[in-house]
N, C-alpha and C positions, 0 to 999 in steps of 0.2 A: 805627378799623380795627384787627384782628388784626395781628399779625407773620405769618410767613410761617415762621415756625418752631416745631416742637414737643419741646421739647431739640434735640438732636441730629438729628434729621427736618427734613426741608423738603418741601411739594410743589409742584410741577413739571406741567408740562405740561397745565392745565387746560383743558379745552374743555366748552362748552356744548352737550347737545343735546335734544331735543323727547319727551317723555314720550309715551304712551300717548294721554292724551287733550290734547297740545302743552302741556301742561308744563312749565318749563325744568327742567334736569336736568346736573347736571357731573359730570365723569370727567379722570383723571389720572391722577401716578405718584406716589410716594410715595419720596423719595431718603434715604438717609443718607450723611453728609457728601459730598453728591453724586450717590452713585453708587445707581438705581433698583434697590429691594426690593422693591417689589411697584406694581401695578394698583388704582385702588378709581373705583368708582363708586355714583354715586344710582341705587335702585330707581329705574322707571321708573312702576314701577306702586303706590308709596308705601311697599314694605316697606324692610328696615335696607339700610344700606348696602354692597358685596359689598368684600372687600377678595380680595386674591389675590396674596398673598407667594410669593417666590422659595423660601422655608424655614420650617419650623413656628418654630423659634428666634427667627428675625427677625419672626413673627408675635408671639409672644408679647410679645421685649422692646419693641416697636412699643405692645402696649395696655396696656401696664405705664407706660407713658411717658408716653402719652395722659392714663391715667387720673389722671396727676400733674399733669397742665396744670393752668391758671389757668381755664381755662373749664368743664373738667369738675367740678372743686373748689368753684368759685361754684352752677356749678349742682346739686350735691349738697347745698350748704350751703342753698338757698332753696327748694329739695323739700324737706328737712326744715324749716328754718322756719315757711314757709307753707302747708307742708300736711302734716306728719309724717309725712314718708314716707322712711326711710331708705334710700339709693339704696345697690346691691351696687354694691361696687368692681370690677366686671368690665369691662366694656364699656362706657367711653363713647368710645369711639375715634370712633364715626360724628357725634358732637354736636361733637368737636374739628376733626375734618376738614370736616364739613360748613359751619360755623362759619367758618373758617378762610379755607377755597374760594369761599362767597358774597360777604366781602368781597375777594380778592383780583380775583376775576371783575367786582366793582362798580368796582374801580378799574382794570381794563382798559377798560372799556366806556366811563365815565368818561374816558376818557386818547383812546378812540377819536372821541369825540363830540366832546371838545375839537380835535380834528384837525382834524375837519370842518368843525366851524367855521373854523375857522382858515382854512380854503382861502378862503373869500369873507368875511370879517366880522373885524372888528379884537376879539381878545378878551380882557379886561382883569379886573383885580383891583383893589380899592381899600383902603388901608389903614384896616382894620377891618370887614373884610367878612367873614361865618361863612366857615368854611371847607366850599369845595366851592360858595361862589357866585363867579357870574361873570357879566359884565356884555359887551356886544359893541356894537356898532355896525358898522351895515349898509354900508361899504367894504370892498375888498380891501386888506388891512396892506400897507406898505413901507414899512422904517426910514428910509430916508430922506424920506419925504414926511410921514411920521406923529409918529415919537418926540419930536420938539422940540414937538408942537403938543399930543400928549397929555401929555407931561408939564405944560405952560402951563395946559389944561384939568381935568388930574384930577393935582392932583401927589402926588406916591408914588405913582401906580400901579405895577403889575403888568403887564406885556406880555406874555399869554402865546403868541402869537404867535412870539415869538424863543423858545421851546421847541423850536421843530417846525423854523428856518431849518437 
């Protein structure tokens, strides 16, 4: 998973919503040290992504920054490797953000799902288990009727469960 930051930028307020022909599709803000610079969202309809800054200034030093990341740099370097294609250093700000935003949104949804579970099903982690697997059993959790007996049962586990109490 990405950081959630680009230097100095973070974004903020992601939401998901339904394309053209249902899609999925994200939109948010775009912060520096905090405080929201602009708007950017996925074409809906597949074209670049729209940004919409407060100032030309802060647009500019925004894809200057971008275009320094780790993800736009990798992927310049494997355009050219693999297919000799020398990418302009202009724009890759929508490959960074987008990037960026699918997994912070995968680990919301993730975190949401685990929730739910949670309400009716005991949901657990085992030590050496990839990460992002999770195991349940079909009970309602209660530390106190549960913990002593999962641990007997699965020792080291993970209760993820007491996340959410």
């Amino acid at each position: 998973m990405q950081e959630n930051k680009i230097g100095p930028y973070s974004l903020g307020g992601i939401k998901s919503f339904k394309g053209h022909e249902g899609e999925g599709c994200l939109q948010g803000t775009l912060l520096l040290n905090g405080k929201k610079i602009a708007e950017w969202s996925e074409d809906s309809w597949g074209g670049p992504m729209h940004f919409h800054f407060k100032t030309l200034e802060a647009e500019k030093a925004f894809f200057e920054e971008a275009n320094r990341h780790k993800i736009a740099v990798e992927f310049a370097q494997e355009m050219l490797k693999e297919y000799g294609v020398a990418c302009a250093d202009n724009n890759h700000a929508d490959l960074v953000v987008s990037t960026i935003a699918m997994d912070l949104d995968l680990l919301k949804r993730q975190e949401a799902q685990l929730k739910r579970w949670c309400k009716t099903k005991i949901v657990f982690r085992l030590p050496g288990d990839t990460e992002g697997e999770y195991r349940t059993l079909n009970v309602a959790y209660s530390a106190t009727q549960h913990d002593k007996e999962m641990e007997r049962r699965f020792p080291g586990c993970e209760i993820i469960n007491k996340r959410f109490l």
